[in-house]
mmCIF file of the N, C-alpha and C atoms, coordinates in Angstrom:
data_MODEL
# 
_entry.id   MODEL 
# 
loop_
_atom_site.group_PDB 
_atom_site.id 
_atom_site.type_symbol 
_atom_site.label_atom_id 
_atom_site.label_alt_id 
_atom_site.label_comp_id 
_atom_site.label_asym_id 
_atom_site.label_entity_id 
_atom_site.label_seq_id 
_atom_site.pdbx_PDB_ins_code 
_atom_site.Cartn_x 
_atom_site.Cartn_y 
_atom_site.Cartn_z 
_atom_site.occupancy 
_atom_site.B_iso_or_equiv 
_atom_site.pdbx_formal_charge 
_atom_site.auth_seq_id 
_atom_site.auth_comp_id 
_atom_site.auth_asym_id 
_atom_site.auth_atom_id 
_atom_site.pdbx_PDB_model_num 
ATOM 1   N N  . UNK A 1 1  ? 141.990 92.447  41.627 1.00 0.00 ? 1  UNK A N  1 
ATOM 2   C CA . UNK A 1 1  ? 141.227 93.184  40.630 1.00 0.00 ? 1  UNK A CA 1 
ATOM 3   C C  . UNK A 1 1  ? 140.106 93.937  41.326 1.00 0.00 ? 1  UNK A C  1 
ATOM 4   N N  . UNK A 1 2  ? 140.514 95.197  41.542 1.00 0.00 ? 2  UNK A N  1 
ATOM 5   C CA . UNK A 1 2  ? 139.170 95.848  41.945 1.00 0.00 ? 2  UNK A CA 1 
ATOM 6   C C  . UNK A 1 2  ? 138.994 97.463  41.368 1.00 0.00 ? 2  UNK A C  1 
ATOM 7   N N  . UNK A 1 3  ? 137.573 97.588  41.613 1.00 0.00 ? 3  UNK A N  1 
ATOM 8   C CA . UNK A 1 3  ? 137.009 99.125  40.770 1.00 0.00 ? 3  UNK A CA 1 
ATOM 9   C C  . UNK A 1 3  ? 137.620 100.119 41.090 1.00 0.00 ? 3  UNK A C  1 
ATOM 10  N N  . UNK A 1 4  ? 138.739 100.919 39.705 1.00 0.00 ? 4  UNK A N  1 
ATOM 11  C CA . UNK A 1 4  ? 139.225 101.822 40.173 1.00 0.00 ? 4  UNK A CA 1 
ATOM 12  C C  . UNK A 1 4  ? 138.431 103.206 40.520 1.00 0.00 ? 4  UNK A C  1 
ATOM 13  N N  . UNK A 1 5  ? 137.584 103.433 39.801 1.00 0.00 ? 5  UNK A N  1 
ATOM 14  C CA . UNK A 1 5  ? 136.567 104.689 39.421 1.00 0.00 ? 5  UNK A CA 1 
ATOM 15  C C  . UNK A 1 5  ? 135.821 104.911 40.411 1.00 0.00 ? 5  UNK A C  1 
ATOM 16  N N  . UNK A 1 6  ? 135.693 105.606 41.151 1.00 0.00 ? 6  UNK A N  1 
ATOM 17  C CA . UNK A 1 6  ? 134.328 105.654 42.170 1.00 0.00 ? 6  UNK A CA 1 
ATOM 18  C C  . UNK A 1 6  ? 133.057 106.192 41.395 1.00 0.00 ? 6  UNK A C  1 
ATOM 19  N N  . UNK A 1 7  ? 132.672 106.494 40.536 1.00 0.00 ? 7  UNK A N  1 
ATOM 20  C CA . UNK A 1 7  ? 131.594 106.967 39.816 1.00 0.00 ? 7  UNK A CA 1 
ATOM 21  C C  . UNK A 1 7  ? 131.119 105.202 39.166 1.00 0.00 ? 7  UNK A C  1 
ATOM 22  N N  . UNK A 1 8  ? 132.144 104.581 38.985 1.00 0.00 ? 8  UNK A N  1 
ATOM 23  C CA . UNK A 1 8  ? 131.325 103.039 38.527 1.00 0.00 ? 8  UNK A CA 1 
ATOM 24  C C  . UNK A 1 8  ? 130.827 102.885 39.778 1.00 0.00 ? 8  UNK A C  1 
ATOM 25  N N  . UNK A 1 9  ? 131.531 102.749 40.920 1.00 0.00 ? 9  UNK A N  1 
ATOM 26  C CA . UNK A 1 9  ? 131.222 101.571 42.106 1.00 0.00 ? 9  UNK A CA 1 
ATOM 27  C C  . UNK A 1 9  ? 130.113 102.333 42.525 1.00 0.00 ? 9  UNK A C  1 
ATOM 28  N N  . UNK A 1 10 ? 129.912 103.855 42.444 1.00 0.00 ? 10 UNK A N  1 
ATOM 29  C CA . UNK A 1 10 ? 128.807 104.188 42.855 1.00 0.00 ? 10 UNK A CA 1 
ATOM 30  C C  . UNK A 1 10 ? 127.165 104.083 41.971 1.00 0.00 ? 10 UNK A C  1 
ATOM 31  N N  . UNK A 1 11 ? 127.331 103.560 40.629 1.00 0.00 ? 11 UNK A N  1 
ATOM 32  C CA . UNK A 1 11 ? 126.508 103.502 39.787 1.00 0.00 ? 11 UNK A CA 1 
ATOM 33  C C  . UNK A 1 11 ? 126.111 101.732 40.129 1.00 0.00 ? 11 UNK A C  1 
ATOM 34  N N  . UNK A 1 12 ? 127.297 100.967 40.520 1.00 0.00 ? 12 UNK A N  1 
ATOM 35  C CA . UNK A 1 12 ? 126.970 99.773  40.844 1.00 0.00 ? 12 UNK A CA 1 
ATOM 36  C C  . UNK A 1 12 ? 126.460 99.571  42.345 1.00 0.00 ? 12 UNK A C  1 
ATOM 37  N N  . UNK A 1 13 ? 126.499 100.227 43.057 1.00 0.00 ? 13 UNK A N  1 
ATOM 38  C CA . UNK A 1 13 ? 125.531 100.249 43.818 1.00 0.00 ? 13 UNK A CA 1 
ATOM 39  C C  . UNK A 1 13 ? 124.090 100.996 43.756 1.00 0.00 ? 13 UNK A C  1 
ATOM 40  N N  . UNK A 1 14 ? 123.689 101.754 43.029 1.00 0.00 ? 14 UNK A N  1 
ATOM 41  C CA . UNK A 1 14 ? 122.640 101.895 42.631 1.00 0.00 ? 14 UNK A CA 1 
ATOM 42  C C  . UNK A 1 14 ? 121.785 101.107 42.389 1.00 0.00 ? 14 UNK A C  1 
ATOM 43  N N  . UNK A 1 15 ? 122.715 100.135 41.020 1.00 0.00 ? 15 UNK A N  1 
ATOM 44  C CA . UNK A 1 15 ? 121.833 99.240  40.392 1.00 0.00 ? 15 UNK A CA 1 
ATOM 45  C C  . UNK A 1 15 ? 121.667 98.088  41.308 1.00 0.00 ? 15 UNK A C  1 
ATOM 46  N N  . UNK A 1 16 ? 122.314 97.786  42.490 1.00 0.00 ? 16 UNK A N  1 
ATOM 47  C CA . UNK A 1 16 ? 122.063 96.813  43.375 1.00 0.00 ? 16 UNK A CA 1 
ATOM 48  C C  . UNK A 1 16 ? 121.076 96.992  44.172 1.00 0.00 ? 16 UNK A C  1 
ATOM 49  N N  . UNK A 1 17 ? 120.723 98.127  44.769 1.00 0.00 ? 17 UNK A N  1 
ATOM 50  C CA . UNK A 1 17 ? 119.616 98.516  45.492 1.00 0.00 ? 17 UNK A CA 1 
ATOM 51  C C  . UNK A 1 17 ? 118.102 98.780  44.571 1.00 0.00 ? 17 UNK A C  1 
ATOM 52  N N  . UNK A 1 18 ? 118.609 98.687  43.426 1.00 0.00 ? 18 UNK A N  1 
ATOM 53  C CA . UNK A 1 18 ? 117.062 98.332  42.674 1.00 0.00 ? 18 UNK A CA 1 
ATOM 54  C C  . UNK A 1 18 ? 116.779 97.281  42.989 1.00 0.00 ? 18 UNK A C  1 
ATOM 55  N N  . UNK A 1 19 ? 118.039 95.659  42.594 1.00 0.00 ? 19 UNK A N  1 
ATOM 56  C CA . UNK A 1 19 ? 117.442 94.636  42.545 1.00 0.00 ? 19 UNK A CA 1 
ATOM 57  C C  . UNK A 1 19 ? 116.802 94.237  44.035 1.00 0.00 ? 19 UNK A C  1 
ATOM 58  N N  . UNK A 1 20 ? 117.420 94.078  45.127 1.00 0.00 ? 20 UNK A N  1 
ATOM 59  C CA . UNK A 1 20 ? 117.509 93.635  45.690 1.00 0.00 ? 20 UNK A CA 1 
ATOM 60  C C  . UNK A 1 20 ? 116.710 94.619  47.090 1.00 0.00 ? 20 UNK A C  1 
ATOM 61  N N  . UNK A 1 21 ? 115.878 95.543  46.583 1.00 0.00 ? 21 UNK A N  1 
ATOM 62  C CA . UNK A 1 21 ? 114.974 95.937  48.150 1.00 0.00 ? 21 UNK A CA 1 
ATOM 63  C C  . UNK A 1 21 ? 113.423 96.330  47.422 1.00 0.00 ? 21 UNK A C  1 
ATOM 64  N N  . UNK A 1 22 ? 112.659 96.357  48.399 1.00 0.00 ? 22 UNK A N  1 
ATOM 65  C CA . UNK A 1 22 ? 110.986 96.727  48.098 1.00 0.00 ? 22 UNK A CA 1 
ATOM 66  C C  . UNK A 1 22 ? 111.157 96.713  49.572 1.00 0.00 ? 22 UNK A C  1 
ATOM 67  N N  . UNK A 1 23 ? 109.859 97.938  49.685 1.00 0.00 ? 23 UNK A N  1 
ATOM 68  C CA . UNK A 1 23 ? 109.241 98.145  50.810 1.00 0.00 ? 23 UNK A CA 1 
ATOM 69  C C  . UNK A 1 23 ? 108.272 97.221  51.658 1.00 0.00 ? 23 UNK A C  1 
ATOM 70  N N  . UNK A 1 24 ? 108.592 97.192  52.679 1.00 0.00 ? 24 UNK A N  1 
ATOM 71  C CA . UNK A 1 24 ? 108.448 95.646  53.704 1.00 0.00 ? 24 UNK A CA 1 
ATOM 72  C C  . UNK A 1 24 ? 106.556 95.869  53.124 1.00 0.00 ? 24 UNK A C  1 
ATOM 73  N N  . UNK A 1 25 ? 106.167 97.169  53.119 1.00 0.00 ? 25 UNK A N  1 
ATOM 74  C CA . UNK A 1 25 ? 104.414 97.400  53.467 1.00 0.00 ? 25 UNK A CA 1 
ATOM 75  C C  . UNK A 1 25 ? 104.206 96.707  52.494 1.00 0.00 ? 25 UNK A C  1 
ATOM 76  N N  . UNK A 1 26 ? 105.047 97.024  50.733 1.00 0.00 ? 26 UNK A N  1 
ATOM 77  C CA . UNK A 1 26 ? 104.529 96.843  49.593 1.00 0.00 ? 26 UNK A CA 1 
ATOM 78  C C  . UNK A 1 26 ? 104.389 94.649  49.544 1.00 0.00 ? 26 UNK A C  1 
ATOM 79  N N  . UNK A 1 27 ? 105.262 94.180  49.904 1.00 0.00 ? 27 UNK A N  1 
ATOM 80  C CA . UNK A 1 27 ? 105.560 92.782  50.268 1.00 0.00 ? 27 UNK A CA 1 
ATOM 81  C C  . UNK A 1 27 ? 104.207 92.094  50.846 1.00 0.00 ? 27 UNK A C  1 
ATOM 82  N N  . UNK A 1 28 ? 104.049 92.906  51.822 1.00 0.00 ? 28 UNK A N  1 
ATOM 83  C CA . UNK A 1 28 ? 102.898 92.269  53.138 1.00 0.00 ? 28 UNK A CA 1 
ATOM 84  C C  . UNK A 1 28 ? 101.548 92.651  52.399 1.00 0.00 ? 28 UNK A C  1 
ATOM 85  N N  . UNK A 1 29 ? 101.427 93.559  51.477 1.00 0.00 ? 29 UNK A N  1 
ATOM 86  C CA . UNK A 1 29 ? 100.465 94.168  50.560 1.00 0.00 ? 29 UNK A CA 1 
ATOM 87  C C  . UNK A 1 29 ? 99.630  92.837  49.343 1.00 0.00 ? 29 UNK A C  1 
ATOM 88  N N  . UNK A 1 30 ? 101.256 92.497  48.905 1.00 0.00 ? 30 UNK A N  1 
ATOM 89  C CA . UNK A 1 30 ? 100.646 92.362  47.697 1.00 0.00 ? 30 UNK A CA 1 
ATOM 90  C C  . UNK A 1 30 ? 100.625 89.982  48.151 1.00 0.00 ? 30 UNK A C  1 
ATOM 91  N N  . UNK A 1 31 ? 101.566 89.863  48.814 1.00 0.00 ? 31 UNK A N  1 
ATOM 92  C CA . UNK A 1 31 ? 101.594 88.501  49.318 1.00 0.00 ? 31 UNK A CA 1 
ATOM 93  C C  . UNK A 1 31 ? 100.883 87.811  50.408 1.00 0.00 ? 31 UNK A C  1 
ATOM 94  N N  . UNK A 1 32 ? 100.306 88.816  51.363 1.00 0.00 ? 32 UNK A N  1 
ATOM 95  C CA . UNK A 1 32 ? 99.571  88.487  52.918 1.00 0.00 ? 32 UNK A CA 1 
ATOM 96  C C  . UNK A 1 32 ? 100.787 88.568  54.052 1.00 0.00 ? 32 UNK A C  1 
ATOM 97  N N  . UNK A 1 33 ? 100.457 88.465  55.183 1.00 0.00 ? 33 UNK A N  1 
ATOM 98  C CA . UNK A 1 33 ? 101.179 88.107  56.245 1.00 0.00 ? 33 UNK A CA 1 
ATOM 99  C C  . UNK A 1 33 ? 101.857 87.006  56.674 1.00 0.00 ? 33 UNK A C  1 
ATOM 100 N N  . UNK A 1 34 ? 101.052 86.353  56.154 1.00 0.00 ? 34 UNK A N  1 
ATOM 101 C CA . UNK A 1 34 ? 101.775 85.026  56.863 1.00 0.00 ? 34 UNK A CA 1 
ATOM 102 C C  . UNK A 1 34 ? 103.053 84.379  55.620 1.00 0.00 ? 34 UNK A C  1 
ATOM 103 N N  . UNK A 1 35 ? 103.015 85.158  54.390 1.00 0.00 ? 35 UNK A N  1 
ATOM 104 C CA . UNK A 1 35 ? 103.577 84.635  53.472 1.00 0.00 ? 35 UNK A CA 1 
ATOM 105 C C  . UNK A 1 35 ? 105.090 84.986  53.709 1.00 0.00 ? 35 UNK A C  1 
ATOM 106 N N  . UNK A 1 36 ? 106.238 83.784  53.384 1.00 0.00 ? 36 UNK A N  1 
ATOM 107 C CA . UNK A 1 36 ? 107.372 84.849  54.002 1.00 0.00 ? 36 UNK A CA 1 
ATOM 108 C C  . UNK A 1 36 ? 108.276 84.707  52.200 1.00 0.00 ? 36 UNK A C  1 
ATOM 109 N N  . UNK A 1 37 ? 107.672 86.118  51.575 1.00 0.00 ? 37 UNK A N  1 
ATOM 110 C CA . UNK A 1 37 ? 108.962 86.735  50.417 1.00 0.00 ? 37 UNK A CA 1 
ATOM 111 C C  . UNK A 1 37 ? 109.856 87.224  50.714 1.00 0.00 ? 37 UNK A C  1 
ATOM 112 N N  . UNK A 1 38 ? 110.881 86.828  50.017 1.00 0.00 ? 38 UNK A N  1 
ATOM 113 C CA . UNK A 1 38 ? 112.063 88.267  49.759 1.00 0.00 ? 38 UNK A CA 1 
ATOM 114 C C  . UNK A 1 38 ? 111.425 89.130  48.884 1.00 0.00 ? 38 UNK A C  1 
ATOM 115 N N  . UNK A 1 39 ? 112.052 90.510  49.467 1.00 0.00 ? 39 UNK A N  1 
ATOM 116 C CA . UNK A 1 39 ? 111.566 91.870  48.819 1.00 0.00 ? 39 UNK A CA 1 
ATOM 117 C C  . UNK A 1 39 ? 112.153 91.351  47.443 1.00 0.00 ? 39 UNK A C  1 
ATOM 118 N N  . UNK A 1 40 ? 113.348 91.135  47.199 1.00 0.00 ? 40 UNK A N  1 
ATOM 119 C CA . UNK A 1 40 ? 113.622 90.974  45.311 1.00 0.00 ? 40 UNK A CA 1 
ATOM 120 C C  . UNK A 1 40 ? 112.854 90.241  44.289 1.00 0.00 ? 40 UNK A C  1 
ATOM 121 N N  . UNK A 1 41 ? 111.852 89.543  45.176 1.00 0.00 ? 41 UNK A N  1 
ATOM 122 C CA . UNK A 1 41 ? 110.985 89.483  44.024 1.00 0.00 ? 41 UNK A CA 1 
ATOM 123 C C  . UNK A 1 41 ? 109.533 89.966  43.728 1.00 0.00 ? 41 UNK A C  1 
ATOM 124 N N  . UNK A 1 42 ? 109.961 91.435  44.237 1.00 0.00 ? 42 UNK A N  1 
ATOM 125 C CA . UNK A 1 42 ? 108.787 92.047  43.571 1.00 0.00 ? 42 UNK A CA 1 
ATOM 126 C C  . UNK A 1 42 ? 109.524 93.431  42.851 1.00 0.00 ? 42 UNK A C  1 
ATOM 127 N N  . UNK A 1 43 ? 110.961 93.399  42.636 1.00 0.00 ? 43 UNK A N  1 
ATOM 128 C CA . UNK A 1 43 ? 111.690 94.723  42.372 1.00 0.00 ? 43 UNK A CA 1 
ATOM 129 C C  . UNK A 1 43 ? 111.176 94.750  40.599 1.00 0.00 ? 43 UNK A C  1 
ATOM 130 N N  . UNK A 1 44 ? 111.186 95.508  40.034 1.00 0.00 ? 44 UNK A N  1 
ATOM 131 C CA . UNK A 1 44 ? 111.197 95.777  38.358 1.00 0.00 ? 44 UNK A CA 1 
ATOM 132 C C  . UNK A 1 44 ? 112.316 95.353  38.302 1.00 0.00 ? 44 UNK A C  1 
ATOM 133 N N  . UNK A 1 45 ? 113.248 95.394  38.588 1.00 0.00 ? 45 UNK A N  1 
ATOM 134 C CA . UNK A 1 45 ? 114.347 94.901  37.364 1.00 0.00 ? 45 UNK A CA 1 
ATOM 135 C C  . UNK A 1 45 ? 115.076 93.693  38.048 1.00 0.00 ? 45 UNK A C  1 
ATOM 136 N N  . UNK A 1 46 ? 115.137 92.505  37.325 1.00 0.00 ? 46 UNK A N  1 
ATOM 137 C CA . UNK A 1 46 ? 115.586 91.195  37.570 1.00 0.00 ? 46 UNK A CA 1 
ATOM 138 C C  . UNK A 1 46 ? 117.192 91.455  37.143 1.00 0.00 ? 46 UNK A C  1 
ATOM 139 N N  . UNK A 1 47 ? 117.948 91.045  37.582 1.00 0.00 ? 47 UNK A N  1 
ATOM 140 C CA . UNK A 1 47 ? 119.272 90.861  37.431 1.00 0.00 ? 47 UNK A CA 1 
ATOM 141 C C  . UNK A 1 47 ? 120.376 89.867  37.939 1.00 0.00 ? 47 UNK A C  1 
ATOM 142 N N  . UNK A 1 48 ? 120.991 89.415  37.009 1.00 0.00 ? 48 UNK A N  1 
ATOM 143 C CA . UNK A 1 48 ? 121.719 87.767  37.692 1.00 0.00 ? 48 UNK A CA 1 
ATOM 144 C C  . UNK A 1 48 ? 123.537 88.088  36.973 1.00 0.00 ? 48 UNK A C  1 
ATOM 145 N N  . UNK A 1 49 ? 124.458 88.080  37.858 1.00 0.00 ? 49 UNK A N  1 
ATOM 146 C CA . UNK A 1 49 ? 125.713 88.565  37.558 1.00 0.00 ? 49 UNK A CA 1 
ATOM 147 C C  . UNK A 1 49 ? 126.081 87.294  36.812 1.00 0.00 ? 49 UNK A C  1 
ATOM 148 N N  . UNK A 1 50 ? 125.640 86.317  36.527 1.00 0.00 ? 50 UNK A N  1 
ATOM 149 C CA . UNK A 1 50 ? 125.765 85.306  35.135 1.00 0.00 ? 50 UNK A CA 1 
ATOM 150 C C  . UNK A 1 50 ? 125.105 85.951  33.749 1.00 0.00 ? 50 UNK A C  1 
ATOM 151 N N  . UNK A 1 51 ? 123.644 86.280  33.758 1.00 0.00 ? 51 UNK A N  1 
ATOM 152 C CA . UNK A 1 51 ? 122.493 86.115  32.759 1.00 0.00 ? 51 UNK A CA 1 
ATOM 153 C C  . UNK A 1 51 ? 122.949 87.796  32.042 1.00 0.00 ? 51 UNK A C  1 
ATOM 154 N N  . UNK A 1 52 ? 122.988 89.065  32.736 1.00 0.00 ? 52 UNK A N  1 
ATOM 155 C CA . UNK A 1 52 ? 123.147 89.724  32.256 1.00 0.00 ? 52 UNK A CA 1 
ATOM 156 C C  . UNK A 1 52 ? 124.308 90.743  32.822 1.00 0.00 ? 52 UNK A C  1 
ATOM 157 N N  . UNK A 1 53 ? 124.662 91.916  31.703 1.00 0.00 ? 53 UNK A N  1 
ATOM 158 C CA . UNK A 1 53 ? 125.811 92.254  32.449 1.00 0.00 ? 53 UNK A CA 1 
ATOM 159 C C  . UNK A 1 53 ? 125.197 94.000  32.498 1.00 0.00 ? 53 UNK A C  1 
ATOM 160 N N  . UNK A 1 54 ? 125.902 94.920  33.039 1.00 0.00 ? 54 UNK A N  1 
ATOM 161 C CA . UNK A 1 54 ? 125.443 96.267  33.174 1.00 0.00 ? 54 UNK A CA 1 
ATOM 162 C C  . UNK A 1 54 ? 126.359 97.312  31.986 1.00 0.00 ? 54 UNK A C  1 
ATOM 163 N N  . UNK A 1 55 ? 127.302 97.172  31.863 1.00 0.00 ? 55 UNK A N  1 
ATOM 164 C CA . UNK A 1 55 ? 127.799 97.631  30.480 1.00 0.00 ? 55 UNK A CA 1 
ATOM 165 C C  . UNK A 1 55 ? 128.002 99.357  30.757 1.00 0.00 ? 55 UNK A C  1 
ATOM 166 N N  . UNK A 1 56 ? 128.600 99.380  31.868 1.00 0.00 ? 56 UNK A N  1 
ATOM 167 C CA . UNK A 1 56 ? 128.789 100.190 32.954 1.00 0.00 ? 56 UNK A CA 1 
ATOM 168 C C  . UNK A 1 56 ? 129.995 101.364 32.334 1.00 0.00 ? 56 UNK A C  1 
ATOM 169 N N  . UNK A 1 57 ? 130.089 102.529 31.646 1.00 0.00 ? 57 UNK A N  1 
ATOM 170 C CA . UNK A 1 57 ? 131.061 102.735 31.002 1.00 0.00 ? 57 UNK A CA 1 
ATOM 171 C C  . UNK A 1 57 ? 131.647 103.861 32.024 1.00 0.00 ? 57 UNK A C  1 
ATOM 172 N N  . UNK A 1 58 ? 132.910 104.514 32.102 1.00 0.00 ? 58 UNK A N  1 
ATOM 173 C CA . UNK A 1 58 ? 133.348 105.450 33.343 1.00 0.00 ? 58 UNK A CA 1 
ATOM 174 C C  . UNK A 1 58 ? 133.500 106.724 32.693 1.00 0.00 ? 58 UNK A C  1 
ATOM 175 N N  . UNK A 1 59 ? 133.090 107.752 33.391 1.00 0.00 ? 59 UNK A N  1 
ATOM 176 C CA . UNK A 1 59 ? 132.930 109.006 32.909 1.00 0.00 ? 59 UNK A CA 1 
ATOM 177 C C  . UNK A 1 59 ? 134.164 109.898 31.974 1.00 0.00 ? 59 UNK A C  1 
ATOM 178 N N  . UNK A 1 60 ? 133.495 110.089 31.249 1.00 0.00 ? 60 UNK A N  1 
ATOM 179 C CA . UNK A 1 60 ? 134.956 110.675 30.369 1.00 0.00 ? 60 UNK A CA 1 
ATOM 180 C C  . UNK A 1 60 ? 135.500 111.614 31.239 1.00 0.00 ? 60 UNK A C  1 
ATOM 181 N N  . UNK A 1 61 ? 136.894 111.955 30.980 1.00 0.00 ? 61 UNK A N  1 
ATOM 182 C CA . UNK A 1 61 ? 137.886 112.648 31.726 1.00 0.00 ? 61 UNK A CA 1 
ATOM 183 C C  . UNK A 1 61 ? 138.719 113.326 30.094 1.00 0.00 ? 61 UNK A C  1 
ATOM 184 N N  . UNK A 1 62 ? 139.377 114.337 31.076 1.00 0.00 ? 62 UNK A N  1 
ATOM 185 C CA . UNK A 1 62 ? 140.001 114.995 30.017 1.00 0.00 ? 62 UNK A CA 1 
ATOM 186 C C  . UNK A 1 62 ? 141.340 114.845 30.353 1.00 0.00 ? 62 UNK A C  1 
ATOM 187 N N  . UNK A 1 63 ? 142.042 114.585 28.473 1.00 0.00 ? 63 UNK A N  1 
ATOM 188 C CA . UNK A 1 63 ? 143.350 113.995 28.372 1.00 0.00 ? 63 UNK A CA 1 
ATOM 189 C C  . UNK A 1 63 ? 144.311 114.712 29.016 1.00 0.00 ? 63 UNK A C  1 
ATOM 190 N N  . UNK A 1 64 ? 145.058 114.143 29.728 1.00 0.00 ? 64 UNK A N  1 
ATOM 191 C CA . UNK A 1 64 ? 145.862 114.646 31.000 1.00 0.00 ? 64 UNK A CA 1 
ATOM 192 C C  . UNK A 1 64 ? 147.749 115.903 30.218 1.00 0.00 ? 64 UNK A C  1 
ATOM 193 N N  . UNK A 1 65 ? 147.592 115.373 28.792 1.00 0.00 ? 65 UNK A N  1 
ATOM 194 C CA . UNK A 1 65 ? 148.657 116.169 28.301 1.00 0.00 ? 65 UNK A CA 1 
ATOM 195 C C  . UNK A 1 65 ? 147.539 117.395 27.665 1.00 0.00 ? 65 UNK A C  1 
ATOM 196 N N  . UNK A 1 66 ? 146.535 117.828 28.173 1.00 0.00 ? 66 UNK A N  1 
ATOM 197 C CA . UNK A 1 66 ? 146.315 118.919 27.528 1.00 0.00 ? 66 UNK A CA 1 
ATOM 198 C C  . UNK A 1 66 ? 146.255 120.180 28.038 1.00 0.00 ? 66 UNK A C  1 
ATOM 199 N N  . UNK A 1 67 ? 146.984 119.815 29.414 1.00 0.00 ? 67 UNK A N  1 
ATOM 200 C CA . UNK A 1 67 ? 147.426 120.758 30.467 1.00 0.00 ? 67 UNK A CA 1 
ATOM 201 C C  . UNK A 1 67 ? 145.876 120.972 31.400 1.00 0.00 ? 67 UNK A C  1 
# 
């Protein structure tokens, strides 16, 4: 089972690089130095492939018998 659409897989990587990066400065900024975070928890948007889903729909296309 895998993504046929490349316009999903590319929208799902989008939304992965929200969750999961912040800028190393913004990290060392807001926690100190010596503190060791992951960048994902300072991203805006929390996301857990259990808790919520993305509801990801694929770009309309036009019906293939209409020449």
């Amino acid at each position: 089972m895998g993504i046929k659409n490349p316009q999903k897989k590319a929208k799902l990587a989008v939304k992965a690089r929200q969750t999961k990066w912040a800028p190393v400065w913004a990290v060392l900024k807001k926690h100190g130095v010596g503190k060791r975070v992951h960048p994902s928890s300072m991203t805006r948007h929390k996301r857990s492939w259990r808790r919520t889903k993305l509801h990801i729909k694929p770009r309309r296309q036009r019906k293939s018998h209409f020449g």
